[in-house]
N, C-alpha and C positions, 0 to 999 in steps of 0.2 A: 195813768198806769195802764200798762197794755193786758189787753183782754189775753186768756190765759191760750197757749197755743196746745192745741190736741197732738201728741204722740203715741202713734198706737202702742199696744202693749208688746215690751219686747219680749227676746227668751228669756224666760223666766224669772221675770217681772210678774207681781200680781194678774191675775187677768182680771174684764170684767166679767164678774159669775154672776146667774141668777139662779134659784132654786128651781128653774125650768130646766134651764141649760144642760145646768151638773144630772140633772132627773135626765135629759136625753140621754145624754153621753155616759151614762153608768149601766143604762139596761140593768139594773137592779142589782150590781154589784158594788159591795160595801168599799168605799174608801176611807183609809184611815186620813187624817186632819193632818194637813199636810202645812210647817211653821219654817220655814228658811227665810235669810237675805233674798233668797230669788224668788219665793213662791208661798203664796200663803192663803189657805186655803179652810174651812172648816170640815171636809170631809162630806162622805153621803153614806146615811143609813139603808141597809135592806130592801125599803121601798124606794131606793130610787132618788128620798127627799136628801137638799142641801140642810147640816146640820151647824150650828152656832158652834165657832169656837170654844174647845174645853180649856178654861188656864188653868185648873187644877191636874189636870195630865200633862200640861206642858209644865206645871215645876216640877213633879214627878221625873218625866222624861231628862231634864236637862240638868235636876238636882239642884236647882235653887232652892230660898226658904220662903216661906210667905211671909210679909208685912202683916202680921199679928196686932191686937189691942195695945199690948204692954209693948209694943216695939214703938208704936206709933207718941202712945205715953210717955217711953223717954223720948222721944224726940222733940216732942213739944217739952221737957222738961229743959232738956240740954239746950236748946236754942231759945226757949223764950217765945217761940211764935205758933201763936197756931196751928196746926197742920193743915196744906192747901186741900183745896174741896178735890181732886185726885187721891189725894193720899186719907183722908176722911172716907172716900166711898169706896176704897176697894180698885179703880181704875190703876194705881201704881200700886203692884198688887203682891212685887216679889222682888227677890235680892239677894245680892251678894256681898257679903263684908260690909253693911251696910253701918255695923256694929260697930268695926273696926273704925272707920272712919268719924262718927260720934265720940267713941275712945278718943281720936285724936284732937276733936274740936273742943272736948271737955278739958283737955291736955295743955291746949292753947299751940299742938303741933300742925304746921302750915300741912294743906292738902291743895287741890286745885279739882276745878270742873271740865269734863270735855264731852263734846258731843259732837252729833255731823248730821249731814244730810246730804244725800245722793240727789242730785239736780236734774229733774227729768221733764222741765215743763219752766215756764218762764213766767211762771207763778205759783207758789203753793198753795193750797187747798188748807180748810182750818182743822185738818186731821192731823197737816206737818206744824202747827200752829200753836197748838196745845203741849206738846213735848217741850217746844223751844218756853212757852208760856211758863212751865214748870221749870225750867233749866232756869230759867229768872229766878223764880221764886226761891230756888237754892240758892243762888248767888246774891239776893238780898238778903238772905236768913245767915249763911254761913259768911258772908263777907270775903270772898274767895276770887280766884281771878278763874277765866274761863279759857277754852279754846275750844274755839270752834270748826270744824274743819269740811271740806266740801269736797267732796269725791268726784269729782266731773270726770277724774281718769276711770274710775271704775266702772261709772254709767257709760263710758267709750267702748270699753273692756265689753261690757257685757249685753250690749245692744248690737244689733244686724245691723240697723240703721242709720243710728245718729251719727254724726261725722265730732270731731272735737271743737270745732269752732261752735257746734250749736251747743255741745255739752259749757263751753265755756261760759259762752255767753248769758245757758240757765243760772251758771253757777253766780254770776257776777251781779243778778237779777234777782236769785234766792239771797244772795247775801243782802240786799237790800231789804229784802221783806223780813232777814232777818233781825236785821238791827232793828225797824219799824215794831218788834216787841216788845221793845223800851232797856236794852242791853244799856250798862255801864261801861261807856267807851274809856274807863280808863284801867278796867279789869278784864276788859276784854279783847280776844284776837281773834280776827277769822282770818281763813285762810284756806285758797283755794290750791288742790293737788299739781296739778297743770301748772298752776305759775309759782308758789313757793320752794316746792322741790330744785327747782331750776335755777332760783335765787342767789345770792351767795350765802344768805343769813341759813340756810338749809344741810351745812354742812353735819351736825350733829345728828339730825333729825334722819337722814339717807346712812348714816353709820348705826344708826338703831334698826332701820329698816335691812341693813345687810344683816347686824348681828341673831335679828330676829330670823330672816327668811334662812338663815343657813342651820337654825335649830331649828327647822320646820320642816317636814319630809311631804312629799308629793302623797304618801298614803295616808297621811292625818288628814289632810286638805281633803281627797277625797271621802274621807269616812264623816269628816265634818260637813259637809255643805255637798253631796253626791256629785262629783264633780265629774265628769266619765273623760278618754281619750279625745273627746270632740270640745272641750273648752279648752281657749286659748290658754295658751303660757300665763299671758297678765293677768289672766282671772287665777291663775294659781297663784302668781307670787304678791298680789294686791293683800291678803290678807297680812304680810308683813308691814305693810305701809298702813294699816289701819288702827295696826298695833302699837309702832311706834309714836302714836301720837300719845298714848297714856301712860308716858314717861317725860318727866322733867325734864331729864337731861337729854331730852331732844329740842331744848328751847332754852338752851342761856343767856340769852337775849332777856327774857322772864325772867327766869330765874337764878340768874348768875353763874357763875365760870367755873363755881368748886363743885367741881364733880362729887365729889367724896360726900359733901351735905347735900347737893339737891340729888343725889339718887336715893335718897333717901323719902325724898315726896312723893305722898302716895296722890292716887287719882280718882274719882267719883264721875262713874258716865251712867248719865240719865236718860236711858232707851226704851223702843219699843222691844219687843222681848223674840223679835224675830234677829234682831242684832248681835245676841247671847253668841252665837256657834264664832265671832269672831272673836269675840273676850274671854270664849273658852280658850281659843287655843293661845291667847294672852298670855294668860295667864298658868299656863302649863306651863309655858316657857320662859316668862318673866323671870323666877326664881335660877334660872343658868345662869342668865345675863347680872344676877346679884342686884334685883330690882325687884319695887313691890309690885303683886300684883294686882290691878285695877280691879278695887270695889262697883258694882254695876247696880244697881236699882231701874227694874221693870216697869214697862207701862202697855197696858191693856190698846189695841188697837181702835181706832176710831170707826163704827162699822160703816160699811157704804152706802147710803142714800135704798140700795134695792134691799138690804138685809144683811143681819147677823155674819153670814155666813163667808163674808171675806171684809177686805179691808175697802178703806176710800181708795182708791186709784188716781191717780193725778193724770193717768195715762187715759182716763174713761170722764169727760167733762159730767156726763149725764151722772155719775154715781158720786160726786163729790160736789161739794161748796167749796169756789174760789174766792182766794179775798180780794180779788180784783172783782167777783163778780157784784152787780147791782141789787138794789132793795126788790126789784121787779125781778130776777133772775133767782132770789135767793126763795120768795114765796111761791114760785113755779117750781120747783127743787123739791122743798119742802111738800107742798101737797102732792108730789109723785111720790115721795118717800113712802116707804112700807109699815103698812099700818097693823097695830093689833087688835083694833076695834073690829066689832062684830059688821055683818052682813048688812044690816039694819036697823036702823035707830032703835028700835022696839028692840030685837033682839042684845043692843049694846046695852038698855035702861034693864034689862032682866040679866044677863050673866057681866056685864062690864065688859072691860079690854083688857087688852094683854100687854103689860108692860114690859115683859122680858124679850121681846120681841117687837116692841113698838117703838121703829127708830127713830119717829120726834122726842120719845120720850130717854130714849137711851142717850139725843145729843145732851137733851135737857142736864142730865146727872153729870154729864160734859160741861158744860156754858153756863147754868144758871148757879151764883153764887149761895142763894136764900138754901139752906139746908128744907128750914120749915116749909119755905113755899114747893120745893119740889116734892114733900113728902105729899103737901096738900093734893097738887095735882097726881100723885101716883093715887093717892085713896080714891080722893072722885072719879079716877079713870076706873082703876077696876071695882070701883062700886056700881058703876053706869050714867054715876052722875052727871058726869060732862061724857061727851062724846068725841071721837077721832079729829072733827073739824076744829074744834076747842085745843086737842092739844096741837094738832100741828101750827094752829095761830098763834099758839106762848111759845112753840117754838121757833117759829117763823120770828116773833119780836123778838125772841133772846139772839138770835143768828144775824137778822139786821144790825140792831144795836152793837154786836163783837164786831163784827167786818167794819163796821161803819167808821167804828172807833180808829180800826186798824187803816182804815183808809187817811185817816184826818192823821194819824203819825207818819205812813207810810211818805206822805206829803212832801214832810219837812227831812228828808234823806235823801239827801242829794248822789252825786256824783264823789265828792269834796271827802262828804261823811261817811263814805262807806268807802275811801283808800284809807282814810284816818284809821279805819276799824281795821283793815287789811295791811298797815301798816306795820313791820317787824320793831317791835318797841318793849319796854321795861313796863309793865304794867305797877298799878298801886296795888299793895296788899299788904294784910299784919306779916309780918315774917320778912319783908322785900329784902334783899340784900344792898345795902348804903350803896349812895354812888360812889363813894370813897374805898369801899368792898370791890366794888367792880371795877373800876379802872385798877386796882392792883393787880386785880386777877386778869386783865387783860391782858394788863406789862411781864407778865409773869409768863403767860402763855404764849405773848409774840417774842421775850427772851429764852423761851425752850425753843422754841418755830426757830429762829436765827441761828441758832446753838446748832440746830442739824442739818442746819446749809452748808453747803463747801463754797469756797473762797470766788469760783466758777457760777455759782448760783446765783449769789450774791452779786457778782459785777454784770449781772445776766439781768435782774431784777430793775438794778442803777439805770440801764442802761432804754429800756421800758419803761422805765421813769420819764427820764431824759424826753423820750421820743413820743411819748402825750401830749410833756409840757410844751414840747414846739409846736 
């Protein structure tokens, strides 16, 4: 597996921050915490200092609900399974329709999963790793088919630099690391922007993507994601395309030829909560197009290797763990990581450490399974008992042991296995529509198709025929 290649950070891509930095560059004016697709940031207090992401002002701001006791309660009631150790700690933390979508599973009415990932690096990092990790976990719980989609056009869109052949090439390289999560290749699709759109099977999916971008105005775009006169055209009209993927009937392929029942399937995407401003304007507008709008469930960002106060970057090698990287690379990481133990062992054995801020401990409530065992080590920390070195070595062995794993998968995903995944195909699922369903509705749709040919068309077509087969 190739070592991961460094891109710097584009416009308005995450940067790398440290609380020095943002302390330069503010001269002690406050910045509000700044959460987009392009830019995400924790903000700086008064003094100067970088301050930890607030997600309780981000539901406020955006008007999601929280993932509650009693939310979580039915959920485990309605499916039977546990709740994953994310949605137990509070990391998937907020949502939309989340309700709606248990309604339907309780119902036994088909829904579907979809998610993405913007390819900016020709390996992901285990911050993009854990979403996808979760996105499983749903689709083994709900028994559901997935799509998964890859924005290499957007990362073209919205870069100075990259050119599209290096965007493609991440994209085609992510999709391998994404299947390497243990995806069910017979409910799942991925599928990359750049080459499906251009397909033929893409015909539905570009007529969702016009119906959507013509109910979308140039000032929603702006007020949604501060888009000014100096970004391209594509980065305006991409939010149409991002949208159309959380509609059914941009995939008949899936999900069958009758419009009339599969616009009726609703959609479940499982994001980081910087993703929200495009599933807002979704879903504004779903409802014109006589389509449900896509239920969203949030997830809390994976902090960076330097702190709290921005995300991992994929674009900054130093401030993230790659799962290409080594057991030697990964313990080098880790003990540069930002500590919340004290000055000095003396001084750690009399006030403890600081866990809300100690980011071996924050991947820990990330990676380690054992509920108990991490509670163990948050007590000993901030009692004084164990010290800084101790936890970043339980986290150093919980981060070996996930990459490690994901290497020994990563393995066996060939070339072969990941066109299979990328492959335009009928997935399994409760609800699927017969094959006997679908070729009806084929013959049906290419006797309307014929029906609107003229006679001239038609001996045009023959004729095309003809001149292949010679």
């Amino acid at each position: 597996m190739a070592a991961a290649t460094q891109v710097p950070d584009e416009p308005g891509q995450p940067p790398a921050l440290t609380a020095l930095s943002l302390a330069e560059q503010s001269q002690a004016v406050t910045k509000e915490q700044i959460i987009t697709p392009f830019d995400v940031s924790g903000g700086v207090d008064e003094h100067g200092k970088a301050i930890a992401i607030d997600y309780n002002k981000l539901i406020d701001k955006f008007g999601s609900q929280r993932i509650d006791k009693a939310l979580l309660e039915r959920f485990e009631k309605a499916t039977g399974h546990r709740a994953h150790r994310l949605l137990r700690r509070g990391m998937v933390f907020s949502h939309r329709d989340l309700t709606v979508i248990l309604d339907k599973y309780e119902k036994g009415v088909p829904f579907f999963l979809y998610t993405g990932r913007g390819p900016s690096s020709d390996s992901m990092h285990v911050g993009h790793s854990i979403p996808f990790e979760f996105t499983k976990y749903l689709q083994d719980v709900f028994n559901v088919p997935l799509v998964i989609m890859l924005t290499d056009d957007e990362k073209f869109f919205h870069s100075a630099k990259l050119t599209q052949k290096e965007c493609r090439r991440f994209a085609m390289q992510n999709a391998m690391d994404i299947i390497a999560v243990g995806f069910d290749m017979k409910k799942t699709f991925i599928f990359a922007d750049s080459e499906f759109t251009e397909s033929a099977f893409a015909g539905a999916f570009n007529e969702n993507v016009r119906e959507m971008g013509k109910r979308t105005t140039a000032n929603q775009i702006r007020n949604t994601f501060g888009f000014t006169d100096s970004n391209n055209i594509s980065e305006f009209h991409f939010p149409a395309m991002q949208s159309a993927t959380s509609f059914a009937t941009s995939f008949p392929f899936i999900f069958g030829y009758d419009t009339k029942k599969v616009s009726k399937i609703s959609c479940l995407i499982p994001c980081a909560i910087d993703q929200d401003p495009y599933f807002r304007q979704c879903r504004d507008n779903a409802p014109r197009l006589k389509l449900p709008k896509p239920a969203i469930i949030h997830t809390v960002f994976l902090p960076s290797l330097r702190g709290s106060e921005s995300k991992m970057s994929a674009s900054d090698v130093d401030s993230s763990i790659f799962l290409s990287d080594t057991d030697k690379q990964i313990k080098k990481k880790i003990g540069q990581a930002f500590s919340g133990g004290q000055e000095t062992l003396e001084e750690q054995r009399e006030k403890g450490g600081r866990t809300n801020v100690d980011v071996p401990f924050q991947y820990l409530t990330f990676f380690l399974e054992d509920d108990d065992k991490l509670e163990e080590l948050r007590t000993n920390y901030e009692s004084g008992k164990i010290a800084s070195g101790d936890m970043k070595a339980a986290c150093t062995k919980e981060l070996q042991a996930y990459v490690s794993a994901f290497r020994e998968r990563r393995k066996a995903v060939t070339e072969k296995v990941r066109e299979e995944f990328m492959r335009p195909r009928q997935l399994e699922f409760t609800g699927m529509p017969s094959e006997e369903e679908q070729k009806a509705a084929r013959k049906t749709k290419f006797a309307a198709l014929l029906g609107s040919l003229s006679l001239d068309d038609i001996e045009y077509l023959r004729q095309e025929k003809i001149n292949q087969d010679s």
